[in-house]
C-alpha positions in Angstrom: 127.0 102.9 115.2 126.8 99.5 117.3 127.5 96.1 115.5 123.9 94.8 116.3 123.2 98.6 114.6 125.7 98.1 111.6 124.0 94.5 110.7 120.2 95.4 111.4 120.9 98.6 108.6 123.1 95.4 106.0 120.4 93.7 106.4 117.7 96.1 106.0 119.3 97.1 102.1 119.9 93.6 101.4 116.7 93.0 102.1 115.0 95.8 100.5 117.0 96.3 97.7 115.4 92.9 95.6 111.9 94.0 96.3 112.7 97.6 94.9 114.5 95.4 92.0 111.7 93.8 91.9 109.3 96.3 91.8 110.8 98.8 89.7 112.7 96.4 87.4 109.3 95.6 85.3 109.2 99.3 84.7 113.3 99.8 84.1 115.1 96.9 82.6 118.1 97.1 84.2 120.2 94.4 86.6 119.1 94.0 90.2 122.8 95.2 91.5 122.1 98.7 90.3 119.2 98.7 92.9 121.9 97.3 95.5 125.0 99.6 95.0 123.5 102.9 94.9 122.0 102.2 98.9 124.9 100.8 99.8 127.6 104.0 99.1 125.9 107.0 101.5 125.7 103.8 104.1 129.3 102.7 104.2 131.7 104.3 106.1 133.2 106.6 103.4 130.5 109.1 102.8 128.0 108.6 106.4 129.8 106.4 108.1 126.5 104.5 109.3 127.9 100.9 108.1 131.3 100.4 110.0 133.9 97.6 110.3 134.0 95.8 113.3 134.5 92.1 114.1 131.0 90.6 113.4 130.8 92.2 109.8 134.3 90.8 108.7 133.7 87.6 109.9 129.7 87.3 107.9 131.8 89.0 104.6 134.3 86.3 104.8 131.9 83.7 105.2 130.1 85.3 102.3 133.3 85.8 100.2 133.7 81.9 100.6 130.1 81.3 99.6 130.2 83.2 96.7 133.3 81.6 95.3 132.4 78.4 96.0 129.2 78.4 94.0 129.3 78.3 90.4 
């Protein structure tokens, strides 16, 4: 898949994955990341390859790395 492809279908889970979070976690009490990991396996490139590496998605995952360390 294209990069622009790769980063619409990131985008799209990280996107959809809160609202189902949302949605079902009144129902199920359970943490939101179990609504984000499940999407995210078949996606990467191990198991469909839809999700792959390329230069666009290591740079946002480094910026996001930094973000995530940085906040407390």
């Amino acid at each position: 898949m294209p990069q622009s492809g790769t980063l619409i279908l990131i985008t799209a889970i990280a996107v959809l994955a809160p609202l189902s979070a949302y949605t079902f976690g009144r129902r199920l009490p359970v943490p939101p990341v179990i609504f984000q990991i499940p999407p995210g396996i078949p996606v990467g490139p191990d198991v469909l390859g839809w999700a792959g590496d390329g230069w666009v998605i290591d740079a946002l995952s480094g910026r996001c790395l930094a973000v995530f360390r940085a906040v407390p």
